[in-house]
ROMARDO-893107 format. One record per residue (C-alpha): residue number from 0; x, y, z. Coordinates in Angstrom, 1 decimal. Layout:
BEGIN
pos;east;north;up
NUM;X;Y;Z
...
//
This chain:
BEGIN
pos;east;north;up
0;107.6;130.7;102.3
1;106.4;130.5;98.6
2;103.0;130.2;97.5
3;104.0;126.4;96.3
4;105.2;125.6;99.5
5;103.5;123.2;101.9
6;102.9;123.8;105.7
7;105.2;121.8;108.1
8;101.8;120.3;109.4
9;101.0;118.9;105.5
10;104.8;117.3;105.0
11;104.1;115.8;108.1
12;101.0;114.6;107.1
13;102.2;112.8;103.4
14;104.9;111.1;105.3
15;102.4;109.0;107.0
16;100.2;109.1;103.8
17;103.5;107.8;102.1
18;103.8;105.4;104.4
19;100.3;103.7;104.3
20;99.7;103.8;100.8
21;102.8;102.8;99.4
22;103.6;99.9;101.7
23;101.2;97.6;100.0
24;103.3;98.8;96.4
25;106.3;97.9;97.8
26;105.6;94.6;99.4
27;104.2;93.7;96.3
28;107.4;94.3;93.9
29;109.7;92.5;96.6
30;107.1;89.5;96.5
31;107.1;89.7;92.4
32;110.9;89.9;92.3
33;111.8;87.1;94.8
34;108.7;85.3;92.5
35;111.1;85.8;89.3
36;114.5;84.9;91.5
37;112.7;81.5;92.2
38;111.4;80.9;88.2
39;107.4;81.6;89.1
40;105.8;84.3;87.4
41;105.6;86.0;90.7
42;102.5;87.9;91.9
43;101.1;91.0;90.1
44;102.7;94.4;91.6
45;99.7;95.8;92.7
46;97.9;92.7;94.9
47;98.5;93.5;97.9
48;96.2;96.1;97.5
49;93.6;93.7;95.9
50;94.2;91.3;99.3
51;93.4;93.8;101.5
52;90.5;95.1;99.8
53;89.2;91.7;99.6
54;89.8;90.9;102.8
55;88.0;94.1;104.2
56;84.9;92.9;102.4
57;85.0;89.5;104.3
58;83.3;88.4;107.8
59;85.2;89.0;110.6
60;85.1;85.6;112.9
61;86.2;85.8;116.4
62;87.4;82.5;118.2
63;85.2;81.3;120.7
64;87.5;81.9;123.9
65;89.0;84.9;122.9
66;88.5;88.3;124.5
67;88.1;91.8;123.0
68;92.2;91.6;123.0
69;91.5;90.1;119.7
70;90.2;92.1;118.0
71;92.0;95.7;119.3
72;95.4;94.2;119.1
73;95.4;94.8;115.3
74;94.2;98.2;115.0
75;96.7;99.0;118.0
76;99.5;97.2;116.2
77;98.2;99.6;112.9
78;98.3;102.8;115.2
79;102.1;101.8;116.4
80;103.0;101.6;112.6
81;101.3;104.9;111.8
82;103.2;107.1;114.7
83;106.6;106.1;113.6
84;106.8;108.0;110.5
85;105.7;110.9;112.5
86;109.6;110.7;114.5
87;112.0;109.5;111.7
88;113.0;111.5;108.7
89;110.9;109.7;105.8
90;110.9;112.7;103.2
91;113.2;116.0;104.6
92;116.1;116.7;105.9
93;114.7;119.0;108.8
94;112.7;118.3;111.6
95;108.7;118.7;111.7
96;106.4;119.6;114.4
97;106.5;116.5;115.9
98;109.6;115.0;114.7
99;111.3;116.0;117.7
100;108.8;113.9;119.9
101;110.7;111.2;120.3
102;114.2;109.4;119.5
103;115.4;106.1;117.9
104;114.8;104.1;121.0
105;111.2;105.7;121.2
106;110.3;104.6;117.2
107;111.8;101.3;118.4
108;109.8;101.0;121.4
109;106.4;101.9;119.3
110;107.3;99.3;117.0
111;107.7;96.4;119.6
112;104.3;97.7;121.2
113;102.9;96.5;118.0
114;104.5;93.5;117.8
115;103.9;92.5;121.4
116;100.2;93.6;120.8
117;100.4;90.9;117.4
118;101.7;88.1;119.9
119;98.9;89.0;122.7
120;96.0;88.4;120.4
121;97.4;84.8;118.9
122;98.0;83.5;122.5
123;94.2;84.8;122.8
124;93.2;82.2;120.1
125;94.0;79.1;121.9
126;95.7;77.7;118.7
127;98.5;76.1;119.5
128;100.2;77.0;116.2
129;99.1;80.5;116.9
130;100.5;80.3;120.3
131;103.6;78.5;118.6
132;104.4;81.6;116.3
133;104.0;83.8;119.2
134;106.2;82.4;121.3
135;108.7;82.0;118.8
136;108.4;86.0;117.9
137;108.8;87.3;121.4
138;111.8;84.7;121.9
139;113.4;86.1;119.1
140;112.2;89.9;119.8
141;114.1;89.2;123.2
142;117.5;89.4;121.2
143;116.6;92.2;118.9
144;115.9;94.5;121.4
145;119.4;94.8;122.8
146;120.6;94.6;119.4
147;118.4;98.2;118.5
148;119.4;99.4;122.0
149;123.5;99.2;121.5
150;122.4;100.2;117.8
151;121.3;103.9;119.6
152;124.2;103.9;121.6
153;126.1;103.7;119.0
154;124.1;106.7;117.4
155;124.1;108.5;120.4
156;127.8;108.4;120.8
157;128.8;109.6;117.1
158;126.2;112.4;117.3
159;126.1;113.3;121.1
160;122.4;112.5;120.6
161;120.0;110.2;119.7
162;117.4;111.9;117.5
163;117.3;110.1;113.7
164;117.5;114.0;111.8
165;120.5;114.2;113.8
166;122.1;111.2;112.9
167;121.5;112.3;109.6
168;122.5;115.4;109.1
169;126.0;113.8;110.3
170;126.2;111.3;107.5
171;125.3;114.2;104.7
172;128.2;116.2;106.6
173;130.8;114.7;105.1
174;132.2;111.5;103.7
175;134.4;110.5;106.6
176;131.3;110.2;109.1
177;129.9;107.7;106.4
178;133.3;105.4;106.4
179;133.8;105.6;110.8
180;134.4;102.0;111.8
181;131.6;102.5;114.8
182;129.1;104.0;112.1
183;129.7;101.1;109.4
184;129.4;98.3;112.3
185;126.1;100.0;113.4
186;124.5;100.1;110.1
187;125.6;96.5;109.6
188;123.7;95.6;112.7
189;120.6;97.4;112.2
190;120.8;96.2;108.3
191;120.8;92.6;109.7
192;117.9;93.3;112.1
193;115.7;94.6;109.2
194;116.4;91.3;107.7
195;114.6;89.6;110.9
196;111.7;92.2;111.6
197;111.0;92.2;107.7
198;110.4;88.4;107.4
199;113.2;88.3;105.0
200;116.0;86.9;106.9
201;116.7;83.1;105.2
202;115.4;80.8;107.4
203;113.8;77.6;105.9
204;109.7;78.5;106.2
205;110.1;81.5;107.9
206;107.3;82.7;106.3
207;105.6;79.5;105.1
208;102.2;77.6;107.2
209;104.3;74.1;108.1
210;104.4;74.2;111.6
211;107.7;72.9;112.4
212;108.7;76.7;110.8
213;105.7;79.0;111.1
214;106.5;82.4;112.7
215;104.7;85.1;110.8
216;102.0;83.3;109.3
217;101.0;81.9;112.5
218;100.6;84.6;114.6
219;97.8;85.8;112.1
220;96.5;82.3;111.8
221;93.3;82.8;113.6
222;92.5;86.2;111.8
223;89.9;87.2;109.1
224;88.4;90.0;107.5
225;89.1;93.1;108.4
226;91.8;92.3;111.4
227;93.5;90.1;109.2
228;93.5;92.8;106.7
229;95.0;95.7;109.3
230;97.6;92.6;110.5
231;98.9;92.5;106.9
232;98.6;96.4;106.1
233;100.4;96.9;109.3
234;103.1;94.7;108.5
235;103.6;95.6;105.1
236;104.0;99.4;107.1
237;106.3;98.1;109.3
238;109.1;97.0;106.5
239;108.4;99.9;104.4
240;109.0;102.0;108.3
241;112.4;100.2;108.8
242;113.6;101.0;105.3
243;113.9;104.8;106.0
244;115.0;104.5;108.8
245;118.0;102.5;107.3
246;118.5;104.5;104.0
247;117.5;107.8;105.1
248;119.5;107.6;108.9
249;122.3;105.3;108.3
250;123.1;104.9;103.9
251;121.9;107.2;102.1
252;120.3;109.9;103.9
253;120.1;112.1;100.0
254;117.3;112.7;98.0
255;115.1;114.6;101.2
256;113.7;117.4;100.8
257;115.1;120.6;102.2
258;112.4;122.7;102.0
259;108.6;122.8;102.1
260;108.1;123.4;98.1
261;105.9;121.2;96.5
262;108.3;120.3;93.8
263;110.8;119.1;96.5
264;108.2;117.1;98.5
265;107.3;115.2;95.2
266;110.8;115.1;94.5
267;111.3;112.9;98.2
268;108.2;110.8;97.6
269;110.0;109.6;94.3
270;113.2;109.1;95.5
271;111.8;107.2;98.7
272;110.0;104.9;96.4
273;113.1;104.2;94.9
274;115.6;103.6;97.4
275;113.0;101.1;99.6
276;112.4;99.1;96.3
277;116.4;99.1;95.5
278;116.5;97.4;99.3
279;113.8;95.7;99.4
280;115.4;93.9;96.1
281;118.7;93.4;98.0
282;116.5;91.7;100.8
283;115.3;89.5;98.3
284;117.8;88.6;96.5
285;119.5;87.6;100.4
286;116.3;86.1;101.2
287;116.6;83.2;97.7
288;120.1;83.3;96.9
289;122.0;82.2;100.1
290;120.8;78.4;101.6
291;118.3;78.9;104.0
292;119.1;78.5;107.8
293;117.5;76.3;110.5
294;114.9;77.3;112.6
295;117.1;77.0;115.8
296;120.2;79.1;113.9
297;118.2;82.4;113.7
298;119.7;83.0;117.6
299;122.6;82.5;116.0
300;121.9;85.2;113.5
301;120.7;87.5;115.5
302;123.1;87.4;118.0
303;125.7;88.1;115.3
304;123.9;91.4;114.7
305;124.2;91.6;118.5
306;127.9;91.5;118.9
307;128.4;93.7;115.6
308;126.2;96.7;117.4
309;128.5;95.7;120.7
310;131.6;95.8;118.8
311;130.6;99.2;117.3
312;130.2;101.1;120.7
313;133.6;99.3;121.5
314;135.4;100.3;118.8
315;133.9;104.3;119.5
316;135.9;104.4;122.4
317;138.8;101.8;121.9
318;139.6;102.8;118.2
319;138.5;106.5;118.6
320;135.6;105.5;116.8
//
């Protein structure tokens, strides 16, 4: 190991540093783009840094008939979306310490602890619009979680495991693995679940404060200060987490370091940066460009993703994969 290189323990460490501190970044060019897409001047790059600042300064107010629920469910919702990047492949190619820790279906199980922990603390409020958005959520999370599950089977069967390095190290391999019918049908699926989990998926409102569309605005309804301001970091964490785990596992898995150097790690951070805004650009342009949905067709849409992950364990073993 060179004198420029950096311990395993450090890489580790900036991929969660990566993580946190550039979420806010990229949240904020996807909100400025989709801002130009719709003819508004769109937001300045860098507020969602200035939100959460702001919104760290402010008093935190606790509904009346809430319990202490309310007020951990955010910073255990944060602590979900810090411990993914630890098990997914955000910056090299090869495992770290801890990458081995857990699999796909273990990232995916951390990140519907935090969402589940964002729905227990707006049924805590007592607001029925909180309650509303809640509902709605878990209802919703009910069909993405079989979708992510068949998702790993698929994984699991075209790399006789279900680790996310493994998966891959299996795309980079060769061309071919890119191309397999059960691999495309996967990413298609998972691609189309990041489009629900991210907010960006076109349903009229999704993201708006009318109640007859309210999902993720309303679960956070009751919030302020600095909860409200972990709520938001966290899920401006969690789009930035399911970007890698797209690019880096299913896409375009180039760009990652291969070694500990300094030069390489640096090298990662800035192609990272790159590929999640490219995406995240995509998701926009889906998000304004195609007419938006009806609150009642996003089972539709999701079960869509459903039968795509289904088909793409099917065709594995029917079509030889």
């Amino acid at each position: 190991m060179g004198s420029s290189a950096l311990a395993p323990q450090g890489v580790q460490a900036l991929q969660v540093l990566t993580i946190v501190i550039g979420a806010p970044l990229l949240s904020g060019v996807v909100s400025h783009v989709e801002g130009r897409l719709q003819g508004r001047r769109g937001p300045r790059i860098l507020q969602p840094y200035y939100d959460i600042a702001k919104l760290f300064r402010k008093e935190t107010v606790v509904p009346q008939d809430s319990s202490w629920v309310f007020i951990a469910a955010p910073i255990l919702a944060f602590a979900c979306y810090l411990t993914v990047p630890l098990l997914i492949p955000v910056l090299t190619t090869y495992g770290l310490p801890l990458g081995y820790m857990g699999d796909i279906l273990g990232g995916g199980f951390i990140l519907a602890l935090g969402g589940f922990s964002v729905a227990l603390a707006a049924t805590e409020t007592g607001s029925p619009y909180s309650q509303l958005g809640a509902s709605r959520a878990m209802t919703f999370g009910a069909l993405i979680e079989p979708t992510i599950l068949f998702v790993v089977f698929a994984v699991a069967l075209i790399t006789s495991t279900d680790l996310p390095y493994a998966l891959a190290a299996t795309v980079r391999s060769s061309t071919p693995e890119m191309v397999r019918p059960s691999h495309v049908l996967a990413a298609i699926a998972f691609f189309l679940v990041v489009l629900v989990d991210t907010g960006r998926i076109p349903v009229e409102t999704h993201s708006g404060t009318l109640e007859f569309g309210m999902i993720d605005e309303a679960r956070t309804l009751e919030h302020s200060g600095a909860p409200l301001a972990l709520l938001k970091w966290g899920a401006a964490m969690k789009q930035f987490v399911l970007y890698p785990i797209f690019i880096n596992v299913f896409v375009a898995p180039w760009g990652l370091a291969s070694s500990g150097s300094a030069k390489a790690v640096v090298l990662a951070i800035a192609s990272l940066l790159g590929k999640a805004m490219a995406l995240g650009i995509v998701f926009a342009l889906i998000d304004n460009l195609f007419s938006k949905l009806r609150l009642f067709k996003i089972t539709e849409f999701i079960a869509s993703a459903f039968l795509l992950a289904v088909l793409a364990v099917l065709v594995f073993y029917v079509g030889g994969g």
